[in-house]
Structures are given as C-alpha cells and as structure tokens.
N, CA, C and O atoms as CSV, one atom per row, in Angstrom:
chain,resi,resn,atom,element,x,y,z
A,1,UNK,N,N,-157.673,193.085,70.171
A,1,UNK,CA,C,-157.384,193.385,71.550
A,1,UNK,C,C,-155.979,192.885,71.893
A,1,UNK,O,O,-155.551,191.762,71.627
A,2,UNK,N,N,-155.218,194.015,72.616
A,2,UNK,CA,C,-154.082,193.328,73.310
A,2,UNK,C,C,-153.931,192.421,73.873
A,2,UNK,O,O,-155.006,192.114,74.388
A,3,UNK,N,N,-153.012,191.589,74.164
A,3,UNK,CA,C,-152.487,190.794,75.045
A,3,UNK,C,C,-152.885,190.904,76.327
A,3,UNK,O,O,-152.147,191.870,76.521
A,4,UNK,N,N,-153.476,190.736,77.508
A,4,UNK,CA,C,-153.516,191.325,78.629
A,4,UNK,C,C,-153.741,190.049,80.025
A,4,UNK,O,O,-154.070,188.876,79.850
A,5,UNK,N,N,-153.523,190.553,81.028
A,5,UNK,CA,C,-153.547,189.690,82.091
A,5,UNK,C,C,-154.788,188.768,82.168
A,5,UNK,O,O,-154.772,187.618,82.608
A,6,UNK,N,N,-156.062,189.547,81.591
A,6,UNK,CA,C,-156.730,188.502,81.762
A,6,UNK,C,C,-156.570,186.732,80.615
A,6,UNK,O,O,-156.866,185.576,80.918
A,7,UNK,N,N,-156.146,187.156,79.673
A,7,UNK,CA,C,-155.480,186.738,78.548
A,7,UNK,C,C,-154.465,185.194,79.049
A,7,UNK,O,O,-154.599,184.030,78.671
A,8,UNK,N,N,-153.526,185.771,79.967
A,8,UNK,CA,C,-152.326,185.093,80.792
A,8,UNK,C,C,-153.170,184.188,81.743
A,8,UNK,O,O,-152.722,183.066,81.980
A,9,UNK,N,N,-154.730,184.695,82.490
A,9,UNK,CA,C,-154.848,183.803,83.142
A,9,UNK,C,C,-156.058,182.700,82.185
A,9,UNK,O,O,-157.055,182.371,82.828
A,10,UNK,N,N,-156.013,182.488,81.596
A,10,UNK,CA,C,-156.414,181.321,80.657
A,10,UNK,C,C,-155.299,180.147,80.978
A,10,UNK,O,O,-154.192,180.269,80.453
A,11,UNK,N,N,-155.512,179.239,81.659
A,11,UNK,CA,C,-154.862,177.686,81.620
A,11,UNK,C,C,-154.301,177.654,80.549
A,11,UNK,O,O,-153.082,177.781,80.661
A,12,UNK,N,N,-154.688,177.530,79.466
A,12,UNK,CA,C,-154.033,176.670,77.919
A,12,UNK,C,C,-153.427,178.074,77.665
A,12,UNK,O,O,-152.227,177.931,77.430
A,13,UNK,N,N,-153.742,179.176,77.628
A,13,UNK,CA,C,-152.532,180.594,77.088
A,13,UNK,C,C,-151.489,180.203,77.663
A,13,UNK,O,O,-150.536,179.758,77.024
A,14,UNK,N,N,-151.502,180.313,79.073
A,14,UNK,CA,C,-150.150,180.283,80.161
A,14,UNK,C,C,-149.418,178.836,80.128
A,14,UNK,O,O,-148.230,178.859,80.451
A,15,UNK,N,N,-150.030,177.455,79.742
A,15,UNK,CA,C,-149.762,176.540,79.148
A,15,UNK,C,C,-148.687,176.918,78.572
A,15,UNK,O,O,-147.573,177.011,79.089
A,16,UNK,N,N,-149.141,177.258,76.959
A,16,UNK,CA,C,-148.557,177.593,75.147
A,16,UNK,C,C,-147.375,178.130,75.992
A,16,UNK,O,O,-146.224,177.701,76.069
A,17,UNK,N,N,-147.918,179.099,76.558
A,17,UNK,CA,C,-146.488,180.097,76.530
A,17,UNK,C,C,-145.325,179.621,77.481
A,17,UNK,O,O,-144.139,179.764,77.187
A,18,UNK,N,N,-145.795,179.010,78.709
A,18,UNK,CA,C,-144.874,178.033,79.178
A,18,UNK,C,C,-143.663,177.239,78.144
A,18,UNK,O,O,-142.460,177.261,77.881
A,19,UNK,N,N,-144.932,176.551,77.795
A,19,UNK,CA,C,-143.725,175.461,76.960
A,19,UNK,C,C,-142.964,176.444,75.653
A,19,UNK,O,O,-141.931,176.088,75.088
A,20,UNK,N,N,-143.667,177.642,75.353
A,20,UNK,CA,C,-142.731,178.314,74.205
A,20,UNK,C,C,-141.179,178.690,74.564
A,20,UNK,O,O,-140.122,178.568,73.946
A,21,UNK,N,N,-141.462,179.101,75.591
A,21,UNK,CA,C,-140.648,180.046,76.480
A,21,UNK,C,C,-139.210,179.062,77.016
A,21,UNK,O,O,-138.003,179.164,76.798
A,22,UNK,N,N,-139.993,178.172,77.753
A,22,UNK,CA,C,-139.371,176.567,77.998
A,22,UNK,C,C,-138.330,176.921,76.727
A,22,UNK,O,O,-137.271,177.548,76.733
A,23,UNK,N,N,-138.856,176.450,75.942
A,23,UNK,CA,C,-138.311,175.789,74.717
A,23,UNK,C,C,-136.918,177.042,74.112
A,23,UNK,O,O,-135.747,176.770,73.848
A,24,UNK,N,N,-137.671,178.501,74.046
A,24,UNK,CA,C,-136.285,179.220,73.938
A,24,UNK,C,C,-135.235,179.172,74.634
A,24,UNK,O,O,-134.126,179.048,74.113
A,25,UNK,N,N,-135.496,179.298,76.432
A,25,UNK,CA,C,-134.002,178.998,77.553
A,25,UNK,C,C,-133.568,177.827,77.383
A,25,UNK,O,O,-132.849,177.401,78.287
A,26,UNK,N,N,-133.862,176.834,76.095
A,26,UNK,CA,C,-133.354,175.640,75.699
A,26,UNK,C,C,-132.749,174.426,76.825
A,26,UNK,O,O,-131.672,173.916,77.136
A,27,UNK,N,N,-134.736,174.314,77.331
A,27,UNK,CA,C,-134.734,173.651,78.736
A,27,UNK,C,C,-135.677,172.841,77.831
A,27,UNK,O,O,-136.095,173.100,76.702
A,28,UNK,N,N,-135.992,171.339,78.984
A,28,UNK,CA,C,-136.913,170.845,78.121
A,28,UNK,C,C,-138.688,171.240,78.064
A,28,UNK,O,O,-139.271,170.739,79.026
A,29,UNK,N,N,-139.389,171.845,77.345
A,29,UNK,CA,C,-140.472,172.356,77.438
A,29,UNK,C,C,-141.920,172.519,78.024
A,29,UNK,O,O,-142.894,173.272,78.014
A,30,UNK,N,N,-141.336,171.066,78.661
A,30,UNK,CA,C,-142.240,170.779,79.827
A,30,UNK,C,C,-142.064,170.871,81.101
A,30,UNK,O,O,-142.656,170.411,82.078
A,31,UNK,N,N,-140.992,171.658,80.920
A,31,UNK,CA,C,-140.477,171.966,82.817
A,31,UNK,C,C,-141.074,173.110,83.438
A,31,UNK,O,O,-141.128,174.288,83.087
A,32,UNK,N,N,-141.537,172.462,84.499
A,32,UNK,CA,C,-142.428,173.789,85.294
A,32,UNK,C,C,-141.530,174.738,85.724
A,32,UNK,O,O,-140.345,174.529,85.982
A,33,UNK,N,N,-142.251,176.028,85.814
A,33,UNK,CA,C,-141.452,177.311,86.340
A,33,UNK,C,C,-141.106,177.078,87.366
A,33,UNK,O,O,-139.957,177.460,87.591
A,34,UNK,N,N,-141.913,176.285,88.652
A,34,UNK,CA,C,-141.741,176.603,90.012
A,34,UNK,C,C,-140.411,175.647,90.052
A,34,UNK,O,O,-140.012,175.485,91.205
A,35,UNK,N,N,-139.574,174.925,88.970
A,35,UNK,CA,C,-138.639,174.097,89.324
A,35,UNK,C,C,-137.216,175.254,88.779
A,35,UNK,O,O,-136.190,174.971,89.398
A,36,UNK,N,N,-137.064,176.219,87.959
A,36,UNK,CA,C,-136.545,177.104,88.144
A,36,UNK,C,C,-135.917,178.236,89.252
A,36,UNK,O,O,-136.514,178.792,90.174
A,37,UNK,N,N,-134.709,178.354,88.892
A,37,UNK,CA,C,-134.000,179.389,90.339
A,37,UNK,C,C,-134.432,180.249,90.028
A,37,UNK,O,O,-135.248,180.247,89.106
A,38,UNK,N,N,-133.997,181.559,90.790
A,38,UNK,CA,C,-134.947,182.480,91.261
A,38,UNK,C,C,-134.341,183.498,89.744
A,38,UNK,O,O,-135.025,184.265,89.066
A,39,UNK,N,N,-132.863,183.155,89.572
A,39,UNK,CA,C,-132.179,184.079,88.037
A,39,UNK,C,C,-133.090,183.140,87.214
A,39,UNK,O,O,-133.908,184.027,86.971
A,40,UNK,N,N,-133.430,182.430,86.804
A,40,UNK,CA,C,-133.606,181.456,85.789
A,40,UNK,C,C,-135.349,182.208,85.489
A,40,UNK,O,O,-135.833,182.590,84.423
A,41,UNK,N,N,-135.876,182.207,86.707
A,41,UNK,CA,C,-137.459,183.038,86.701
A,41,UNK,C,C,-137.279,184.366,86.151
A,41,UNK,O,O,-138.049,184.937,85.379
A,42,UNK,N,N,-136.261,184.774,86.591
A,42,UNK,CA,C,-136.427,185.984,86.278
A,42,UNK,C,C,-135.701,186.219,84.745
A,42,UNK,O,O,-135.899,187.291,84.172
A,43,UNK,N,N,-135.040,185.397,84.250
A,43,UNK,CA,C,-135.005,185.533,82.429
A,43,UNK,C,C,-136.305,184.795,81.962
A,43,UNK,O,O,-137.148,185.191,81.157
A,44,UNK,N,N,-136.265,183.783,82.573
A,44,UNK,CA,C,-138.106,183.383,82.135
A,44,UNK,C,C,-139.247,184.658,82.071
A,44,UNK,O,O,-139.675,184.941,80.952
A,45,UNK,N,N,-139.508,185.060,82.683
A,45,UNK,CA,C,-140.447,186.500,82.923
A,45,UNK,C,C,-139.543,187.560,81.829
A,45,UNK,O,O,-140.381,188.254,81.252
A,46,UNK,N,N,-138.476,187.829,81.472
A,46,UNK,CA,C,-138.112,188.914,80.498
A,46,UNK,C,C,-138.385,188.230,79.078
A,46,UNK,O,O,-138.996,188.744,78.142
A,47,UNK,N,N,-137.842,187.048,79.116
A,47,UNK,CA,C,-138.173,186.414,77.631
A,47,UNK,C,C,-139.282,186.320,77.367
A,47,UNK,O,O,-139.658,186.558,76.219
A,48,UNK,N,N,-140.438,185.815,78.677
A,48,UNK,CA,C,-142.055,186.050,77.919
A,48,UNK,C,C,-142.503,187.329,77.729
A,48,UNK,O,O,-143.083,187.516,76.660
A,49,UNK,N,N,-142.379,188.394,78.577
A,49,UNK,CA,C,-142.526,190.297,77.803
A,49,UNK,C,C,-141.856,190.046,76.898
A,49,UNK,O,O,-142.732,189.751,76.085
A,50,UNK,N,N,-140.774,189.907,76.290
A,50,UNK,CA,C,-140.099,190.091,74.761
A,50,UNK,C,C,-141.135,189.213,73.910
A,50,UNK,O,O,-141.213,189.515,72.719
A,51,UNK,N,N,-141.770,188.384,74.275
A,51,UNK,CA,C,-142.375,187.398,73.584
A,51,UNK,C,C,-143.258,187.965,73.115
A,51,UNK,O,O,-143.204,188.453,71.987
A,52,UNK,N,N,-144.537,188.045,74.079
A,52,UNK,CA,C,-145.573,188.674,74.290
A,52,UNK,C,C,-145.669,190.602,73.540
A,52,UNK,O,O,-146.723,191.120,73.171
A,53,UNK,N,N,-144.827,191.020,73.518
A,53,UNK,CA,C,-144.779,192.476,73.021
A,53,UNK,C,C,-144.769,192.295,71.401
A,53,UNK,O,O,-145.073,193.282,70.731
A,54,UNK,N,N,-144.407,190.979,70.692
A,54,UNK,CA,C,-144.160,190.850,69.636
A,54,UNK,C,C,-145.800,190.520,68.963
A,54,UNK,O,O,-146.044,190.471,67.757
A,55,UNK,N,N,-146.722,190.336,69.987
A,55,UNK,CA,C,-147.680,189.837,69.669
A,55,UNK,C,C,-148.617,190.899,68.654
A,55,UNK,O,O,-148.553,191.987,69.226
A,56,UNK,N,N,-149.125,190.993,67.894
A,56,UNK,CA,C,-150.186,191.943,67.269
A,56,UNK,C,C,-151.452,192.247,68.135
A,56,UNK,O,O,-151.875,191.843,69.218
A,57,UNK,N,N,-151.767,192.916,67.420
A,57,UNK,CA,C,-152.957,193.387,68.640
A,57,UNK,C,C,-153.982,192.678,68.788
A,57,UNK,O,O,-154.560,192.496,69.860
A,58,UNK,N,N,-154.357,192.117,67.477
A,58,UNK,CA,C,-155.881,191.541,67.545
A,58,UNK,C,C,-155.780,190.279,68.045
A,58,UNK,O,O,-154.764,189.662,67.724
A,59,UNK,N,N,-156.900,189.510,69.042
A,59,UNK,CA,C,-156.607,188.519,69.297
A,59,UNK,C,C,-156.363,187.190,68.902
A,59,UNK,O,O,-155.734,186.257,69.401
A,60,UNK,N,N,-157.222,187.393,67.570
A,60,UNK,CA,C,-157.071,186.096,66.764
A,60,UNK,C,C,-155.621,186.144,66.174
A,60,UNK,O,O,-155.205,185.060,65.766
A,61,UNK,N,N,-154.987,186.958,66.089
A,61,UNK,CA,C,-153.714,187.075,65.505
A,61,UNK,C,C,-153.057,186.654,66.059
A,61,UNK,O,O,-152.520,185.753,65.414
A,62,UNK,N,N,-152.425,186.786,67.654
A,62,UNK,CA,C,-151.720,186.273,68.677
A,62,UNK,C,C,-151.930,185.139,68.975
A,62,UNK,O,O,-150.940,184.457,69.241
A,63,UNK,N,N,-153.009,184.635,69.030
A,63,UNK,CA,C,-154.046,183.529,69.140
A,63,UNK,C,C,-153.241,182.424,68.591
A,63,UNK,O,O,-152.832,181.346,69.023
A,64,UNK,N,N,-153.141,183.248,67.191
A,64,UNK,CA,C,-152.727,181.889,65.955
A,64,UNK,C,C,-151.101,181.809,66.060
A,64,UNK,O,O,-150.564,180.702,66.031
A,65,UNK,N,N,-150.313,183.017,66.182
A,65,UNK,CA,C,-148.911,182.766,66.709
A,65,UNK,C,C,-148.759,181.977,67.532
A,65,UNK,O,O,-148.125,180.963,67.238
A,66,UNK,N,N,-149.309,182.153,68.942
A,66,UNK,CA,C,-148.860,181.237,70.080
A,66,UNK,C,C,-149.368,180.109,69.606
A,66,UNK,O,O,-148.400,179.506,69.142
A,67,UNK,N,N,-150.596,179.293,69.410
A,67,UNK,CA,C,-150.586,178.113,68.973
A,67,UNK,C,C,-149.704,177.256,68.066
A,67,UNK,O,O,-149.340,176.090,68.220
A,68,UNK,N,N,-149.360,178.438,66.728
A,68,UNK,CA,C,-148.355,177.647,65.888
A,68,UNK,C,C,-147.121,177.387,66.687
A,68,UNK,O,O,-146.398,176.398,66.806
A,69,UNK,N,N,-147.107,178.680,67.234
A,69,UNK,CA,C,-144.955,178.225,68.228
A,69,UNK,C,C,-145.476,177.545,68.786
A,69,UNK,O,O,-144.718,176.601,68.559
A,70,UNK,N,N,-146.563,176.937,69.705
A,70,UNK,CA,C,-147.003,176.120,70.646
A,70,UNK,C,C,-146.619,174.945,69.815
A,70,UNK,O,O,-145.576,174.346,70.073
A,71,UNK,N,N,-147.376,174.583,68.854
A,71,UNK,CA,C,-147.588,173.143,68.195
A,71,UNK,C,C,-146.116,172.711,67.205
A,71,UNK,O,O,-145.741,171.612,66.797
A,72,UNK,N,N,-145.573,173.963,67.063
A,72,UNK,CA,C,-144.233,173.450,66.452
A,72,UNK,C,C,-143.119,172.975,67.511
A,72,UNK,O,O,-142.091,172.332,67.299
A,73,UNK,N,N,-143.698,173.552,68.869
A,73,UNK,CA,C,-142.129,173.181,69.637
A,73,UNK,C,C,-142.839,171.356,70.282
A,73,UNK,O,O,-142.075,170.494,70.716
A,74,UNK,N,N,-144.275,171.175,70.185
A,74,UNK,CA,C,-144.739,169.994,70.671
A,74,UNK,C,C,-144.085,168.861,69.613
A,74,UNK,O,O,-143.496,167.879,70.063
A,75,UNK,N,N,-144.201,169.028,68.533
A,75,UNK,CA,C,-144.017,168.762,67.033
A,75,UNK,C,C,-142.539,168.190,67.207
A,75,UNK,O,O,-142.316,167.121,66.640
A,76,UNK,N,N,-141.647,168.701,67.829
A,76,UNK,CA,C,-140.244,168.796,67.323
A,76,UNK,C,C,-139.727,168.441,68.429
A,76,UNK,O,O,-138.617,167.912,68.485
A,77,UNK,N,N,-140.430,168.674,69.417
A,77,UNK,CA,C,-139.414,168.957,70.799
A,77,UNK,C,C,-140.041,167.271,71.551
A,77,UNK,O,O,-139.549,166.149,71.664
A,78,UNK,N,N,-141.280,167.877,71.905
A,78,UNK,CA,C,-142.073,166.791,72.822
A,78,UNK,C,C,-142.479,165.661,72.322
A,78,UNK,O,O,-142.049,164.655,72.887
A,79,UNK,N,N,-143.368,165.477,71.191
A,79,UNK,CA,C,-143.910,164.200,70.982
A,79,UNK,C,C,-142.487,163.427,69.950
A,79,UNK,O,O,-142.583,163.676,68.748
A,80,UNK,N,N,-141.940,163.039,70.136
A,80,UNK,CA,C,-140.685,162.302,69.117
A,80,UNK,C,C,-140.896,160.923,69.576
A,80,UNK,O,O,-141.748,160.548,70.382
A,81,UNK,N,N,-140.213,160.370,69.100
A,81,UNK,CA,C,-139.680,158.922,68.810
A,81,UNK,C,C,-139.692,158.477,70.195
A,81,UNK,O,O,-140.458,157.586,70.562
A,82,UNK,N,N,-138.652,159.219,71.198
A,82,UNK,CA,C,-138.851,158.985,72.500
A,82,UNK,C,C,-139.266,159.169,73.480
A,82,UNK,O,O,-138.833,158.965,74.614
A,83,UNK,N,N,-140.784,159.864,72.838
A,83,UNK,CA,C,-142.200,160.547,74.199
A,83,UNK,C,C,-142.526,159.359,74.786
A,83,UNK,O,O,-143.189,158.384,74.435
A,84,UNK,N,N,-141.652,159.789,76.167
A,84,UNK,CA,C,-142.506,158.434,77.111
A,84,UNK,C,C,-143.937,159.103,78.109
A,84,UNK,O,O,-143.627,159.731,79.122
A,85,UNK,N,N,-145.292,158.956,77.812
A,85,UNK,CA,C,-145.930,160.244,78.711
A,85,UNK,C,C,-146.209,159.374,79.862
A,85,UNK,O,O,-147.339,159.579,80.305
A,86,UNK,N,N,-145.669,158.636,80.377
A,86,UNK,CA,C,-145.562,157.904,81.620
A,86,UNK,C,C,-144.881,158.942,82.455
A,86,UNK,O,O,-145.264,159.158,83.605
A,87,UNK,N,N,-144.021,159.500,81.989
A,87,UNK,CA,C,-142.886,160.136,82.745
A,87,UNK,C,C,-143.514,161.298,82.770
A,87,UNK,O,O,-142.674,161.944,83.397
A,88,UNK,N,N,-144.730,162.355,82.460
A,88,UNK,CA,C,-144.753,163.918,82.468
A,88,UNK,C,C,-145.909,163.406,83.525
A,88,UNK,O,O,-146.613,162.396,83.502
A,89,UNK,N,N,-145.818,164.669,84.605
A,89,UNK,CA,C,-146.910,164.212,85.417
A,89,UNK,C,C,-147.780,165.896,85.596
A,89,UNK,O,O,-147.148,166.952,85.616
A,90,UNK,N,N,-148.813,165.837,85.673
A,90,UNK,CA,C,-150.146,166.526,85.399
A,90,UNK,C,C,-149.687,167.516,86.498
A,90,UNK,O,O,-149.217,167.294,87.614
A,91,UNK,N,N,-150.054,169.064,85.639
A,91,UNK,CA,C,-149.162,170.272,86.657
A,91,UNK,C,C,-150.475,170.513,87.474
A,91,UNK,O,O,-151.626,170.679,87.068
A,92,UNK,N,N,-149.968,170.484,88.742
A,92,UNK,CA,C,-150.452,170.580,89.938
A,92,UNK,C,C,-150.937,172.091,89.919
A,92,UNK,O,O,-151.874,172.096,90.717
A,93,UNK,N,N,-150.767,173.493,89.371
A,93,UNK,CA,C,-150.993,174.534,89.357
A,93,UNK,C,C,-152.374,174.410,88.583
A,93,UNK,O,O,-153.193,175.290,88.852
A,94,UNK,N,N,-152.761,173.416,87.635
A,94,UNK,CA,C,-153.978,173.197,86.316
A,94,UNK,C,C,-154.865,172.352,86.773
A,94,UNK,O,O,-156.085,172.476,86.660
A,95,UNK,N,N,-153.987,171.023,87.571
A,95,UNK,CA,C,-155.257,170.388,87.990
A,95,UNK,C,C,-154.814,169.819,89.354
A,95,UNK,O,O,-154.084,168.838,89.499
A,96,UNK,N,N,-155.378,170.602,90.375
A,96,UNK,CA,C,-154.742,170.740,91.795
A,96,UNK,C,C,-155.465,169.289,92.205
A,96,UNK,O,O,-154.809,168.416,92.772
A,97,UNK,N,N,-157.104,169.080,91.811
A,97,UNK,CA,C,-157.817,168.307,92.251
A,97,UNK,C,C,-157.436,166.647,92.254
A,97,UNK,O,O,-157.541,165.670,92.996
A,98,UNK,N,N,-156.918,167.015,90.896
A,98,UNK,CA,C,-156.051,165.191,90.269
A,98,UNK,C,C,-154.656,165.235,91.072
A,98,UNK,O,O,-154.259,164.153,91.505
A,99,UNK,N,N,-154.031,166.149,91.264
A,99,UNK,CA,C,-152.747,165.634,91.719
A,99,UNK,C,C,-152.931,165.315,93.004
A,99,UNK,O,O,-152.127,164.460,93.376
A,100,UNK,N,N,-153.686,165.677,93.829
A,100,UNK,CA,C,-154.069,165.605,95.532
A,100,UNK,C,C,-154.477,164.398,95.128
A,100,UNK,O,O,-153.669,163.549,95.502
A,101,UNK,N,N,-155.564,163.847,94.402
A,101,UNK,CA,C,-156.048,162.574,94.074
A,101,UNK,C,C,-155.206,161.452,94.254
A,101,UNK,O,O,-155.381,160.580,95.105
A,102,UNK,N,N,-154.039,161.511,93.206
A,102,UNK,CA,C,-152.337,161.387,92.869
A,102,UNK,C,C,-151.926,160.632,93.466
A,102,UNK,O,O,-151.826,159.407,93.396
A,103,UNK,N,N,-151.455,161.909,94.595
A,103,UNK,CA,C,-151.066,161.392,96.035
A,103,UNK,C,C,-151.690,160.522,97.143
A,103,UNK,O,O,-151.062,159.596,97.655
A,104,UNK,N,N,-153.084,160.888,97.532
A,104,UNK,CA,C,-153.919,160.272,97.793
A,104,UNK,C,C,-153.304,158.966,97.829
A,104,UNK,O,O,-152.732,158.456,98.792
A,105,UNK,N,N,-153.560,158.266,96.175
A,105,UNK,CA,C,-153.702,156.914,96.352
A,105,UNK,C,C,-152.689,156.607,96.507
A,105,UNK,O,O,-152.558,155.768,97.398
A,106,UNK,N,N,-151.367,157.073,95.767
A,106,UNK,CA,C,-150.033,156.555,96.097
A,106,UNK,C,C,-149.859,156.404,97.765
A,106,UNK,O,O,-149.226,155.451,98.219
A,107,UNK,N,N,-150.345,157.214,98.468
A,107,UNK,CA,C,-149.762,156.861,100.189
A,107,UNK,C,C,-150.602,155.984,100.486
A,107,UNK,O,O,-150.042,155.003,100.974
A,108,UNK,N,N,-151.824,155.873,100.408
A,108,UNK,CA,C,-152.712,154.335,100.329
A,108,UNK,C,C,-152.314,153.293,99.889
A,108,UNK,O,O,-152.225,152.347,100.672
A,109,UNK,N,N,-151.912,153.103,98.377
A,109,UNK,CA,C,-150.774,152.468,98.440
A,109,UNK,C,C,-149.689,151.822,98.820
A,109,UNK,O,O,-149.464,150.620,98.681
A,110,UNK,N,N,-148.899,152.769,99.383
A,110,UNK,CA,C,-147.581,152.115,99.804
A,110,UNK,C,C,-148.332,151.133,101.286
A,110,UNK,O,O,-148.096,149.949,101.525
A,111,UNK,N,N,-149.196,152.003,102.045
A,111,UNK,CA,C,-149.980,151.925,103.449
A,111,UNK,C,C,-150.385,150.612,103.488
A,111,UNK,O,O,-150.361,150.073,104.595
A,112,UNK,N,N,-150.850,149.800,102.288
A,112,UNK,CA,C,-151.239,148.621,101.698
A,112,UNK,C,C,-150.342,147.228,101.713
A,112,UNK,O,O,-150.516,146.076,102.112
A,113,UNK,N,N,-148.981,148.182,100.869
A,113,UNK,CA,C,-148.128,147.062,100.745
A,113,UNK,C,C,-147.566,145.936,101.547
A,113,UNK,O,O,-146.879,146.232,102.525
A,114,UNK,N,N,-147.815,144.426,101.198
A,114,UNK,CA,C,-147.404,143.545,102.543
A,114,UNK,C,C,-145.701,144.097,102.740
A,114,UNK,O,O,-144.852,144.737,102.120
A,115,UNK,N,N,-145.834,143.559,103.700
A,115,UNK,CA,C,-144.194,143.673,104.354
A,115,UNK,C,C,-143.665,142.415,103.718
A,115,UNK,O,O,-144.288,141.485,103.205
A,116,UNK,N,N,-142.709,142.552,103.830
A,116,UNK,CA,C,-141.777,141.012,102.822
A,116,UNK,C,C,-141.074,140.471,103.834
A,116,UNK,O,O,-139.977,141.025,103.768
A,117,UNK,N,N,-141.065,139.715,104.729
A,117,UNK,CA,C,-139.554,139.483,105.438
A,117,UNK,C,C,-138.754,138.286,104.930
A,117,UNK,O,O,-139.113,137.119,104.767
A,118,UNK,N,N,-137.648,138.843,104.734
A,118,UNK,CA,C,-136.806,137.364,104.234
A,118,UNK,C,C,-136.375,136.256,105.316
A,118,UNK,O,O,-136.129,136.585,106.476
A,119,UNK,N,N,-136.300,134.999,104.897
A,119,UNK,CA,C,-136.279,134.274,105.316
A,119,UNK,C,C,-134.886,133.555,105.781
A,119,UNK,O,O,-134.965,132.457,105.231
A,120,UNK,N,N,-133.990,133.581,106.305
A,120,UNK,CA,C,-132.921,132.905,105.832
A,120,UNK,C,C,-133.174,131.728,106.193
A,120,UNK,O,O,-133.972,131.408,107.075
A,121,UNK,N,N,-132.111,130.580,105.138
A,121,UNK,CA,C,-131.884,129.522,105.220
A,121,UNK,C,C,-131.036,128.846,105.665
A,121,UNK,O,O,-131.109,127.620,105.571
C-alpha cells in the first residue's frame, strides 16, 4: 500500500519524517515545524513529497526506509557525545496533555517561590 494521509497521521510516521526532513534542510532534527518561517515550511512540505514519492509501495518497505533514515540521523545527529535530553522538551502537538501538565506546575512553581529581600548592611 501507498504512502497515504492516513499513514502521515500516525504520531511516530510524522515523528521519523520530521526529524528526516529536519535533518536534510540541515537544521537540527529536532526542531519543530511550527518554529519554521512560512518559506522554510514551505521547502519543508516540498522536500517531504520528494521524500515520500521515493517511497515503494508496499508498506513494510517504506516502513523499513523511514525507520532506517530515522535511526541513522538519531545515530549520528542526535544521540552523540553531547545529547543533553534535559534540553529537548516533549512536542506539545504528541503530547498536549504533558505539556499543559508542564506548565501547570512550572507557574505553581514560580507562584510558590519565597520572595528574597536583601538586606542591606
């Protein structure tokens, strides 16, 4: 079976292909689309059809492409020497529920914090 929209809306497909895609406009691969200009979306969207058209038909076939480009650009690009995953924060488009969470506590948080006043001497 082709490639097809229902295909794209799979989380982990649109994931892979994110970060593939990422990784060709030789951005770093974990950068969300919605942080892209509006030219930058729109070579993003031509490079994934060029991508995607290359795909074979059957699904396990495509299947196994996108995972390998998936796991080679994680491989090379993302997990290195200097993966700090402190710093990647959980895409709000995948898990809307945790990032509201997120926030949540962070403004509770700050809401918390004593006040400091300095003292002079």
């Amino acid at each position: 079976m082709v490639f097809n929209l229902d295909d794209f809306k799979v989380v982990e497909n649109a994931d892979r292909l994110r970060v593939v895609i990422m990784h060709k406009m030789q951005y770093y691969p974990l950068k969300n689309f919605k942080e892209l200009s509006t030219r930058e979306q729109s070579r993003f969207n031509t490079l994934l059809n060029e991508y995607i058209a290359t795909f074979p038909d059957n699904k396990e076939d495509w299947n196994l492409i996108l995972q390998n480009d998936f796991n080679e650009v994680c491989v090379n690009e993302i997990f290195t020497a200097d993966f700090d995953a402190s710093k990647i924060l959980a895409s709000s488009y995948a898990y809307p529920e945790l990032s509201k969470k997120i926030d949540e506590e962070e403004s509770k948080a700050k809401e918390e914090e004593p006040i400091e006043e300095s003292i002079e001497e």
